[in-house]
ZAMARGU-4260 file (C-alpha; in steps of 0.2 Angstrom, whole numbers, plus 5000, padded with zeros to 4 digits):
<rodrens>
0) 5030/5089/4951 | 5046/5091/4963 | 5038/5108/4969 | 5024/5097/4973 | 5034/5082/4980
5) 5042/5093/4991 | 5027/5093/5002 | 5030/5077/5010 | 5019/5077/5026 | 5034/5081/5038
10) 5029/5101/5035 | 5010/5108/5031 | 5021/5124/5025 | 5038/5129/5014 | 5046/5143/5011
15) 5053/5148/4993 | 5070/5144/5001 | 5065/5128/5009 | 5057/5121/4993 | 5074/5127/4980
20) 5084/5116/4992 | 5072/5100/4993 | 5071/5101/4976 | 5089/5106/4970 | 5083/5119/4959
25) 5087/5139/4959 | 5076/5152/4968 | 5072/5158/4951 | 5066/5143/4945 | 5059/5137/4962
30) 5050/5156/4962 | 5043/5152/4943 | 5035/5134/4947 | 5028/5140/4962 | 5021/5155/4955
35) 5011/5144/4942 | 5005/5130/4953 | 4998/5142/4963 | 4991/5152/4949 | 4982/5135/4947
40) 4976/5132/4964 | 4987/5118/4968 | 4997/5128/4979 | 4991/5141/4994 | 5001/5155/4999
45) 5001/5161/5016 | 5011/5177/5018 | 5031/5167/5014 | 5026/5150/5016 | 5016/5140/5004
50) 5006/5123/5006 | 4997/5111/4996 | 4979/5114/4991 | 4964/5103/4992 | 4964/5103/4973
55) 4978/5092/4974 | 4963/5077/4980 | 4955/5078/4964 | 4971/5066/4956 | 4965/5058/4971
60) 4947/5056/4967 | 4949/5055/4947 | 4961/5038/4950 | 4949/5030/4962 | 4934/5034/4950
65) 4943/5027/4936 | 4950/5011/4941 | 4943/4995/4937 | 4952/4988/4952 | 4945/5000/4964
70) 4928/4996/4957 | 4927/4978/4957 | 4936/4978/4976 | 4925/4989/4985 | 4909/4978/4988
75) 4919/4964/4992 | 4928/4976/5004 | 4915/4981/5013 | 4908/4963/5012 | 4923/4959/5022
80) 4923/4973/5034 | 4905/4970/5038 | 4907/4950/5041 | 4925/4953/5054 | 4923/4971/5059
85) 4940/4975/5056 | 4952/4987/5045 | 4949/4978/5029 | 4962/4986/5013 | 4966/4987/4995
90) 4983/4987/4992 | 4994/4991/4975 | 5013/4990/4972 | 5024/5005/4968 | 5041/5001/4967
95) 5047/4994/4982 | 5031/4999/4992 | 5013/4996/4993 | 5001/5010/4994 | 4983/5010/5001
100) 4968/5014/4988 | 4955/5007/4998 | 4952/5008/5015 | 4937/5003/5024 | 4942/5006/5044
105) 4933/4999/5062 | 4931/5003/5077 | 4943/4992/5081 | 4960/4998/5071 | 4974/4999/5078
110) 4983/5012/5067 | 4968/5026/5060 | 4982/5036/5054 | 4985/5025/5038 | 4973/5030/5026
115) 4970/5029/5006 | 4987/5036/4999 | 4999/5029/5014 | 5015/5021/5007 | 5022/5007/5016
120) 5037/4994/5011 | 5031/4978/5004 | 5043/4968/5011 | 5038/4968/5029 | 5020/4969/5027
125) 5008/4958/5022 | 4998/4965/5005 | 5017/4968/5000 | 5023/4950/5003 | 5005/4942/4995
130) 5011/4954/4980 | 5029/4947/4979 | 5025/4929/4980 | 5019/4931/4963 | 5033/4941/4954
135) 5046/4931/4946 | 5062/4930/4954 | 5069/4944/4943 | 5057/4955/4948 | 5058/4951/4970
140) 5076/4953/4967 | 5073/4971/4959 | 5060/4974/4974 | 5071/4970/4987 | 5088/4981/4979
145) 5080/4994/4980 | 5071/4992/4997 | 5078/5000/5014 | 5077/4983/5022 | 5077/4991/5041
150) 5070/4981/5056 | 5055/4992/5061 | 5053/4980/5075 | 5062/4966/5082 | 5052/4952/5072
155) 5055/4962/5057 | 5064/4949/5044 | 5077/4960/5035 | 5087/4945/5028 | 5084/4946/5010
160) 5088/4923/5008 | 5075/4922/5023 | 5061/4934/5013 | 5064/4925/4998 | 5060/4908/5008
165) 5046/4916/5014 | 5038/4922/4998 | 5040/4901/4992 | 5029/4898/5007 | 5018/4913/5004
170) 5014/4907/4987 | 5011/4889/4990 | 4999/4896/5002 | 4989/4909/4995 | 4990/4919/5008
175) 5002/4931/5017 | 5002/4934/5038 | 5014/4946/5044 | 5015/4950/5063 | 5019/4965/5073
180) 5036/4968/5060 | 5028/4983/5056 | 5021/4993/5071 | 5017/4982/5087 | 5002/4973/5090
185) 4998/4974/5074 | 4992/4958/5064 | 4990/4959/5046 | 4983/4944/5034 | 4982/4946/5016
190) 4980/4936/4999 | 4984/4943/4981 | 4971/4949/4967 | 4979/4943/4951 | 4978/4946/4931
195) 4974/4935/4920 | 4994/4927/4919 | 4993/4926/4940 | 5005/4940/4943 | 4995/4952/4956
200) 4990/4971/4953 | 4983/4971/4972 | 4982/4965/4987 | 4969/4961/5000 | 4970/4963/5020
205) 4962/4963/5037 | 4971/4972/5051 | 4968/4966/5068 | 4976/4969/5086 | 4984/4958/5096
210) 4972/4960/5106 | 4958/4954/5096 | 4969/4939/5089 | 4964/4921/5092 | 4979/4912/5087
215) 4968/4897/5085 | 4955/4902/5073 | 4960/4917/5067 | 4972/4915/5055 | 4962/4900/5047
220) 4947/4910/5046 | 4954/4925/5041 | 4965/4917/5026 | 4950/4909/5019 | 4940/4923/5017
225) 4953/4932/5009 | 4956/4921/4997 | 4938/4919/4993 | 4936/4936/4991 | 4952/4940/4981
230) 4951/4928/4969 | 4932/4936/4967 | 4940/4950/4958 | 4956/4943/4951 | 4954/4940/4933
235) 4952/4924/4925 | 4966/4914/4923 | 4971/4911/4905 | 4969/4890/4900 | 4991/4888/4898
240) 4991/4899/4915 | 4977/4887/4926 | 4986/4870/4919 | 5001/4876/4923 | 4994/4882/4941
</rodrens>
């Protein structure tokens, strides 16, 4: 798996050299792993250099095909991209990122080089803010240790006492709205899918330009349509868990 993880996007191709030292493993055991995940067709040699094959996506499509989440989002999904023609996303947390399962993209997006498999941090976007705002404290202050709080933009809130305020106001909402803190001119608006004790496993957004932002309207339309459609597929509350809500 760290032959694998070696191929991080920056290269298409590695050589047995390159891959011993992203990995910190010997030639001898970087030739070995190699050796065998190409004998199994998940690696492709090309003369010195190696890259990832195309079996790799059938992980890919065996997780998409098996999750109940995945499942239950994708007519709703497309029910939401076909009512506001924009980028409409699943989202679920890995560590301290999230990481797009479900993409259905328009004509209109702004950024078509996030697809299904992306990983972005959750504590400047909004499907990772809509997330948090359920966690216990415990479990944002574990997020946000171990998150590289950088300021992609200038409206990037980096502050972890200022996300923390944020994710009270997030929660009381139900919804999350992030704008431009991760790429400019992007406007992201999100609500969380939850389980049956209201912690969420996903996340629901719409992508929109600034462009295609009406700051009067928008975010009220927007909001309420998420939250419609991610409690849709969020699981029943239990009876303690709705008194208590």
């Amino acid at each position: 798996m760290k032959v694998l993880m070696a191929f991080d996007g920056s290269k298409r191709q590695l050589t047995l050299t390159e891959i011993a030292a992203l990995t910190d493993l010997d030639t001898s055991a970087a030739q070995r792993f190699t050796h065998t995940l190409t004998a199994l067709g998940y690696l492709v040699k090309d003369g010195r250099k190696y890259e990832l094959s195309v079996r790799l996506l059938d992980f890919t499509y065996h997780y998409l095909a098996s999750s109940e989440l995945v499942q239950r989002a994708t007519p709703v999904l497309q029910a939401l991209a076909r009512e506001t023609e924009e980028a409409c996303n699943l989202t679920v947390a890995d560590g301290a990122d999230i990481v797009f399962v479900l993409r259905i993209i328009s004509r209109h997006a702004l950024n078509p080089n996030v697809i299904v498999g992306t990983r972005l941090p959750a504590y400047c976007t909004a499907p990772g803010l809509a997330i948090l705002s359920t966690w216990s404290p415990e479990m944002v202050e574990d997020t946000l240790a171990r998150s590289q709080l950088l300021k992609h933009t200038s409206r990037t809130i980096t502050d972890p006492r200022r996300i923390k305020a944020r994710l009270a106001r997030i929660r009381a909402a139900g919804y999350a709205l992030t704008e431009e803190e991760l790429y400019p001119d992007d406007i992201s608006t999100a609500a969380p899918v939850l389980d049956a004790q209201g912690r969420a496993i996903g996340a629901l957004n719409i992508a929109v330009s600034r462009a295609r932002w009406d700051p009067e309207v928008s975010e009220v339309r927007y909001a309420q349509l998420l939250r419609t459609a991610a409690a849709s597929i969020s699981a029943p509350r239990l009876p303690h868990q709705a008194a208590a809500g």
